[in-house]
C-alpha positions in Angstrom: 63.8 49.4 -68.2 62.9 49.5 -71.9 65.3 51.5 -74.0 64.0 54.8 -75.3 65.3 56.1 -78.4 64.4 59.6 -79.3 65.7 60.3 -81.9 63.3 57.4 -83.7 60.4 59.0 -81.7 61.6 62.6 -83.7 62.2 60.9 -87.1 66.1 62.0 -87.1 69.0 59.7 -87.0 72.2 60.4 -84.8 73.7 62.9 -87.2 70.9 65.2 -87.2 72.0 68.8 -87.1 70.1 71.2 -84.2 68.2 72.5 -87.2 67.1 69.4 -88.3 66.0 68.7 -84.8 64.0 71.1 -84.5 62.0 71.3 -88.2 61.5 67.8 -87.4 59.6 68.5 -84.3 57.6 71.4 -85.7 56.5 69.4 -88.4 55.4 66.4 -86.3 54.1 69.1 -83.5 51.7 70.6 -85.6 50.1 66.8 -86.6 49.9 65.8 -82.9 49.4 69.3 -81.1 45.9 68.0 -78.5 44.4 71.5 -79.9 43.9 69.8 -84.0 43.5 65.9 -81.8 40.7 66.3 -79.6 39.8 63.6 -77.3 42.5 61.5 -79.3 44.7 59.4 -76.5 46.7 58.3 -78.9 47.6 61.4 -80.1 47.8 63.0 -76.9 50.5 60.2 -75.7 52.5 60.3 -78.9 53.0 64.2 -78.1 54.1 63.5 -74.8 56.9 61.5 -76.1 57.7 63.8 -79.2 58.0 66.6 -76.7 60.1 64.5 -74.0 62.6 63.3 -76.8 62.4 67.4 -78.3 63.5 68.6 -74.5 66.8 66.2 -74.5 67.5 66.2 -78.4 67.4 70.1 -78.8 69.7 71.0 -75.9 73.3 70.2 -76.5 74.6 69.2 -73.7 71.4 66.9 -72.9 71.8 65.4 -75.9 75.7 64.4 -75.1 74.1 63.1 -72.1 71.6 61.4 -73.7 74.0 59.7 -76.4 76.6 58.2 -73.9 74.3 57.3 -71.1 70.4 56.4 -73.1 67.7 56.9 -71.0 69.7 57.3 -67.7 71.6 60.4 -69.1 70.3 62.6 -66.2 72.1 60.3 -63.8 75.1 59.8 -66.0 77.5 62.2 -64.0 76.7 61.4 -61.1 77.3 57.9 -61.6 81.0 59.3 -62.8 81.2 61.1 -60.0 80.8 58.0 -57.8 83.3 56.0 -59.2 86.1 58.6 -58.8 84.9 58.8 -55.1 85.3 55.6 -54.6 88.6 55.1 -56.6 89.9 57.7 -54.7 88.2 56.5 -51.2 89.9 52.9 -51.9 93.2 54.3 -52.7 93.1 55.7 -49.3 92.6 52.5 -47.9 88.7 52.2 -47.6 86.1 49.7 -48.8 83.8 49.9 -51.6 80.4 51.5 -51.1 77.7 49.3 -50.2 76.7 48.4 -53.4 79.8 47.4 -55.0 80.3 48.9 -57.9 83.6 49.3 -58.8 84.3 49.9 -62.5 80.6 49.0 -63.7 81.4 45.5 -63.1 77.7 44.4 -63.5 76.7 40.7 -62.7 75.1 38.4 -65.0 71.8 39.4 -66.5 72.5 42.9 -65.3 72.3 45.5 -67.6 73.5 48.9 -67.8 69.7 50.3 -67.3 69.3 48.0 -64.4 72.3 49.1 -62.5 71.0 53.2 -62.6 67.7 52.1 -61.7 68.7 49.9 -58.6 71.2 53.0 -58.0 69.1 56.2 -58.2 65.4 54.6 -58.5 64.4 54.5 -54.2 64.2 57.3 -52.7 66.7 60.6 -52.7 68.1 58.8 -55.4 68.1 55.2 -53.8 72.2 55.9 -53.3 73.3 52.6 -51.5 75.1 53.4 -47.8 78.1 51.5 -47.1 78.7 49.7 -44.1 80.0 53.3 -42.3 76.7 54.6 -42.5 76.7 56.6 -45.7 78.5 57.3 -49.1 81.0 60.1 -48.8 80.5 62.5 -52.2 78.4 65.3 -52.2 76.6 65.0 -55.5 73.9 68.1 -56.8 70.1 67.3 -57.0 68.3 65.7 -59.9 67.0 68.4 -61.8 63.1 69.0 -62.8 62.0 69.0 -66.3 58.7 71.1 -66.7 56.9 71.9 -70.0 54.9 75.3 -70.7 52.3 75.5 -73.2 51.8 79.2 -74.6 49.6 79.9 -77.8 51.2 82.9 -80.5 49.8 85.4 -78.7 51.3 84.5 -75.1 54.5 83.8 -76.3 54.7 87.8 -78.2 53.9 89.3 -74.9 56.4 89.6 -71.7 54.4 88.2 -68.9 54.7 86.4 -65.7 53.9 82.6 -64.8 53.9 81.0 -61.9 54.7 77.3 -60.7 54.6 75.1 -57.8 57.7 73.2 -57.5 58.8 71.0 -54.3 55.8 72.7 -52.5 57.4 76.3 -53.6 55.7 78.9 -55.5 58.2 79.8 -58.2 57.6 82.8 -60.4 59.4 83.5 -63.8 59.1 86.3 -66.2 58.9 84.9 -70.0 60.2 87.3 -72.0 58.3 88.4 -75.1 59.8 86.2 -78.3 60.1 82.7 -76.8 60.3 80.4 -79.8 58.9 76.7 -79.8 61.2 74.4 -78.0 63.2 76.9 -76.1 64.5 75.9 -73.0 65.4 78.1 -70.1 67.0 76.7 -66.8 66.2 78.1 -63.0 69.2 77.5 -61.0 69.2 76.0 -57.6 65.1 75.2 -57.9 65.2 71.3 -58.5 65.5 68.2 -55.8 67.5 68.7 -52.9 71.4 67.4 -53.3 72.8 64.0 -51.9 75.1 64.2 -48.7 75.0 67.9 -48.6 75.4 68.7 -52.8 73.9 71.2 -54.0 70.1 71.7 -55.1 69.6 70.6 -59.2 68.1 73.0 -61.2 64.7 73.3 -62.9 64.2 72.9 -67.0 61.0 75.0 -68.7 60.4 74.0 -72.3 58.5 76.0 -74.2 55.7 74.9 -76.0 54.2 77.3 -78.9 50.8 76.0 -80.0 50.3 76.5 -83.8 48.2 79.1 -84.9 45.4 79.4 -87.3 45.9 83.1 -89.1 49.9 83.1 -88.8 53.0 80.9 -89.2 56.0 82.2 -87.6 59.5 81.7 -89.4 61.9 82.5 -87.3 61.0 86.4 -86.3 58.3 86.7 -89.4 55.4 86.0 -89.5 53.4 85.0 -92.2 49.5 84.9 -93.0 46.9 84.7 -96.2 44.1 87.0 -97.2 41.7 86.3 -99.3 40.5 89.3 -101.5 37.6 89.2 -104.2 38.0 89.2 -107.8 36.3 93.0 -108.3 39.4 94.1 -105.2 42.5 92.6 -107.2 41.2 93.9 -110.7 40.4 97.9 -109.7 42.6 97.7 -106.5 41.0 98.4 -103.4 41.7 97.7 -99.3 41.3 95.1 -97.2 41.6 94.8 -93.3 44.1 92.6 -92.6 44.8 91.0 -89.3 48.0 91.1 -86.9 49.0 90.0 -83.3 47.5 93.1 -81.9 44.1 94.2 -83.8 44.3 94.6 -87.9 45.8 97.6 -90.3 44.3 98.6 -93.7 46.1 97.9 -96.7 46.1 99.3 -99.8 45.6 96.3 -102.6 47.3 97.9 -106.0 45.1 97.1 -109.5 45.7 94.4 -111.1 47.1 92.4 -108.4 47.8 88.7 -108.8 46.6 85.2 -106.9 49.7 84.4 -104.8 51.7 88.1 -104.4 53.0 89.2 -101.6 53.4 92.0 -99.8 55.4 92.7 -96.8 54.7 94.7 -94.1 57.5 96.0 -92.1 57.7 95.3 -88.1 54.5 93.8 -88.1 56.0 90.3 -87.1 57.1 88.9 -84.2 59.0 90.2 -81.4 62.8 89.5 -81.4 63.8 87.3 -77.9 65.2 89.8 -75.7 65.8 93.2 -77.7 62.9 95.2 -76.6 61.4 97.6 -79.7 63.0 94.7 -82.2 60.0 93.2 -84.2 60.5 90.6 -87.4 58.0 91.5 -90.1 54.8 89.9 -91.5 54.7 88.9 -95.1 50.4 89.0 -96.4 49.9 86.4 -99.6 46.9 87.7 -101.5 44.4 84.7 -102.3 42.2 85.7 -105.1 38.3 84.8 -104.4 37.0 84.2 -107.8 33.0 84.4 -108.2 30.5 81.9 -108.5 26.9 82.0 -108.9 27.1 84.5 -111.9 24.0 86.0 -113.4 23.8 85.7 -117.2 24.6 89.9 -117.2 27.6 89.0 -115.3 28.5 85.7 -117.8 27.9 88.1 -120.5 30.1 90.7 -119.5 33.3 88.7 -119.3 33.0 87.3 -122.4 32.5 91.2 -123.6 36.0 91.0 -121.8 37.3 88.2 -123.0 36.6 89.0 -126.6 37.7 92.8 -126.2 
């Protein structure tokens, strides 16, 4: 089983803060998102893998996991919790389990990878029985990792989805807010437990595909419009778009390339604090004219020379 380092796949090293986590998968999101790659496989596999290593790198505890146990970290305590069965089963008296595992003593040309996948690789986990017929410990159900791709829009609105997990219809309410790479566990809805544990639990990842008119910073939002030359000289307005429909606004004379203006709760809904909303910041982007008629060329340079 070939090592899989995520934190190469998301451009960090070990030290990277949550924070740096995450910018580092927005950025790299936005270049491989299939919506700006269409019909590029390449593309579409390196997402794959940038949003894999983004599910176990941006939740804590799957990312302690993940740094003591490599690839096999979702097997990791269950493998801890065999060995103190069987410590315990042996200093009762008993055998080892069938497989023989006692302290990780691995053979020669057996790796750490090898040993979880000849452990929990068959089926139900491929746990070996011992020569009484089967391993004593309870241990919980491996839990399902599922990914859900919302656009802007989606994600601002509380709405219902539903899945189809283990031949169950599962339905969830996603809560207006959801940022990109948020993670939200079901309990109780992932494979069945071993022996008689209890049922693992089911991970949704969010997925926010970019936008075109906004960029969301946190709760903002932020977007350009582009005004003519006539607009930002005598002031003027100029529809400008939000999530929901678009609002008039007022441009001021005189108005500069590159001001902003903020408009206040236009942004984004905050997660889970219903009436909260960030706000949206509007850059004006001067359209100078082209194509002048020699009237027009002649009255600037009346302007210029005034």
């Amino acid at each position: 089983m070939a090592y899989i380092d995520y934190y190469k796949i998301l451009g960090v090293d070990k030290s990277a803060t949550q924070d740096d986590i995450k910018k580092a998968y927005r950025k790299q999101a936005r270049k491989l998102h299939p919506d700006l790659n269409p019909n590029d496989k390449e593309a579409e596999k390196k997402f794959k893998e940038l949003n894999e290593a983004n599910e176990v790198l941006s939740n804590p505890e799957n990312r302690t996991k993940y740094d003591k146990y490599g690839e096999n970290w979702k097997h990791g305590e269950e493998y801890e919790k065999a060995q103190q069965q069987q410590r315990q089963y042996q200093s009762q008296g008993g055998g080892n389990y069938g497989g023989g595992f006692s302290g990780a003593d691995f053979g020669e040309g057996e790796d750490f990878s090898d040993f979880f996948q000849s452990m929990f690789g068959g089926e139900n986990g491929g746990f070996g029985r011992s020569s009484r017929g089967s391993a004593s410990g309870k241990f919980k159900g491996q839990d399902i990792n599922a990914e859900l791709n919302l656009n802007l829009k989606e994600a601002a609105k509380t709405h219902q989805q539903t899945f189809d997990i283990n031949g169950k219809k599962v339905r969830i309410t996603i809560p207006a807010g959801v940022y990109d790479g948020q993670q939200i566990k079901l309990k109780g809805h992932g494979n069945p437990g071993f022996n008689g544990g209890p049922t693992g639990d089911l991970y949704i990842t969010f997925n926010i595909t970019p936008d075109p008119n906004f960029e969301r910073v946190g709760d903002d939002l932020k977007t350009k419009v582009v005004i003519d030359l006539y607009t930002a000289v005598l002031g003027g307005d100029v529809k400008v778009e939000i999530l929901e429909g678009t609002v008039n606004l007022k441009v001021k004379p005189e108005t500069q390339n590159g001001v902003i203006v903020r408009l206040k709760g236009k942004g984004f809904p905050v997660y889970k604090k219903e009436g909260e909303f960030g706000d949206l910041f509007v850059t004006y982007d001067v359209k100078l004219p082209t194509n002048l008629t020699e009237k027009q060329k002649e009255l600037f340079e009346q302007l210029k020379n005034s």
